[in-house]
N, C-alpha and C positions, 0 to 999 in steps of 0.2 A: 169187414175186411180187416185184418191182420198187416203191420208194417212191417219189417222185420227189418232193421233197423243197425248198419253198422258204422262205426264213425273210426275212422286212421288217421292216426298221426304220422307222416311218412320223413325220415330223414330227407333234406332237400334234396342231395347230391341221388337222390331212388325216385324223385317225386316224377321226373318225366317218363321211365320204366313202367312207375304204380299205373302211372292215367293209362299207359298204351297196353297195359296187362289188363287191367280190369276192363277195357274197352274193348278189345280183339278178344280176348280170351277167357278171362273169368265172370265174367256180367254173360255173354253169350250162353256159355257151359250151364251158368244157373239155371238160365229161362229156360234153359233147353231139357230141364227135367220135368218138366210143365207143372209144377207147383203154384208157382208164382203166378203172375196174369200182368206184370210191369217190374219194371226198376227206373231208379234213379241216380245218377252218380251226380254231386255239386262239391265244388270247392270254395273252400275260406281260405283266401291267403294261397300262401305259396304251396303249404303243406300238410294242411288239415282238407281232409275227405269226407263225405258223409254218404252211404249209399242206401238206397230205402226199396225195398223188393216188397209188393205188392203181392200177397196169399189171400186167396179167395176167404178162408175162415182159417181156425187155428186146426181144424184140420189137416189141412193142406200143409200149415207150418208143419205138425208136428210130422210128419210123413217126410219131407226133405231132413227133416233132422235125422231121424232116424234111418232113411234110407242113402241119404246122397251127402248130405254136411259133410263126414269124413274124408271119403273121398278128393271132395272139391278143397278141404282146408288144409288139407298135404297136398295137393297140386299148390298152392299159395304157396304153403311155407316153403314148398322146392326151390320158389323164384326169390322169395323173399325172408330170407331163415333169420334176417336180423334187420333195423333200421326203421320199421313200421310195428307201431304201437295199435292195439284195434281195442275195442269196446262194441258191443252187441246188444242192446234194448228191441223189445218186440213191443207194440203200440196196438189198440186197439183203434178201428177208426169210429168216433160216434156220430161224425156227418159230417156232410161234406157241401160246400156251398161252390159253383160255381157263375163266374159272373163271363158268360160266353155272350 
């Protein structure tokens, strides 16, 4: 599994916009390319984000990149053209333990 990995710093006076955008509309749009197989949205603080999309292998990554990325990151900047800082890291997963 592949993490795909994006962390935003959101101006505060944008931060309640960012949650209600990425939750209605841009987390949805992603999954819905079927790449991915999960996501996760967590906050630090008021204004730091962290979102983490779940890619079967880097496959799958690199197929949304090249096929849907664009698209979905002009639909962002439309809402958002200034006030949110991002960063992008892709993770490999080498196991995973649950304690269920």
């Amino acid at each position: 599994m592949i993490i795909y990995e994006i962390t935003a710093t959101v101006r505060t006076d944008l931060s309640e916009k960012y949650e209600k955008y990425m939750i209605e509309r841009h987390i949805p749009d992603l999954l819905e390319t079927g790449f991915f197989s999960g996501a996760r949205l967590t906050r630090s603080g008021e204004n730091r984000y962290r979102i983490q999309y779940e890619a079967r292998d880097r496959k799958a990554l690199d197929g949304y990149l090249e096929t849907e990325a664009a698209r979905l990151r002009a639909d962002f900047l439309a809402h958002f053209s200034e006030g949110v800082e991002l960063s992008r890291e892709n993770w490999e997963v080498l196991q995973i333990w649950n304690n269920d």
